[in-house]
C-alpha positions in Angstrom: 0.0 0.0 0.0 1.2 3.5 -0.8 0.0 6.4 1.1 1.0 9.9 -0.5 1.7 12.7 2.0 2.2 15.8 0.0 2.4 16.0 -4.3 3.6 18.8 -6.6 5.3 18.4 -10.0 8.5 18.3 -8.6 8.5 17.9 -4.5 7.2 15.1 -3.1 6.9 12.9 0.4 5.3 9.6 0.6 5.1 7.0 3.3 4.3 3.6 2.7 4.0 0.6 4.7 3.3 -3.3 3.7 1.5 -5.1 5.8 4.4 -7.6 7.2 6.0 -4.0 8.4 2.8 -3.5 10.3 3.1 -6.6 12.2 7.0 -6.6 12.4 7.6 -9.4 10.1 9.8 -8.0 7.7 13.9 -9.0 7.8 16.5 -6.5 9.1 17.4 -4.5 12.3 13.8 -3.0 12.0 12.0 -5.4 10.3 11.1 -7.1 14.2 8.7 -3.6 15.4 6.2 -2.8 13.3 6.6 0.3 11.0 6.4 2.2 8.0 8.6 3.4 5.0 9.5 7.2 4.1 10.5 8.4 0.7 11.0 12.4 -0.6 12.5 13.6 -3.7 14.9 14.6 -1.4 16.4 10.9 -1.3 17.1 11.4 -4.6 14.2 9.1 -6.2 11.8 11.3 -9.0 8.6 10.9 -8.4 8.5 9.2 -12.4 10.5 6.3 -11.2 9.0 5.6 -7.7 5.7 5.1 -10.0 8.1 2.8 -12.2 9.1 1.1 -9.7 5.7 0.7 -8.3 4.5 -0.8 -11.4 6.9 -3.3 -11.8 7.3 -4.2 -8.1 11.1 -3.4 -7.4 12.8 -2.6 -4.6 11.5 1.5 -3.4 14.3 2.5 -1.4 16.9 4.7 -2.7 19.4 2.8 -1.9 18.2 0.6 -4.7 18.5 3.5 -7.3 
């Protein structure tokens, strides 16, 4: 699921959560307490290829970029 915070053409935040980060089933140092995902233009992801991404179901993070 994909929750969008605040839009304009070229600023954006977005949190986003999936429902094993709810229940603190996902892997990692945080993955054990529930919780949710942040991304901002400001992490250097366009708004263009977080929808990309999106549609093909790849990694969100920037990290990943």
């Amino acid at each position: 699921m994909l929750f969008v915070t605040h839009y304009q053409p070229n600023s954006f935040n977005t949190e986003y959560y999936f429902y094993k980060g709810l229940a603190g089933e996902e892997s990692g140092i945080m993955g054990s307490k529930p919780h949710y995902h942040y991304l901002s233009d400001k992490l250097g992801i366009t708004w263009d290829d977080l929808m990309k991404r999106i549609k093909i179901v790849t990694c969100l993070h920037p990290r990943c970029i």
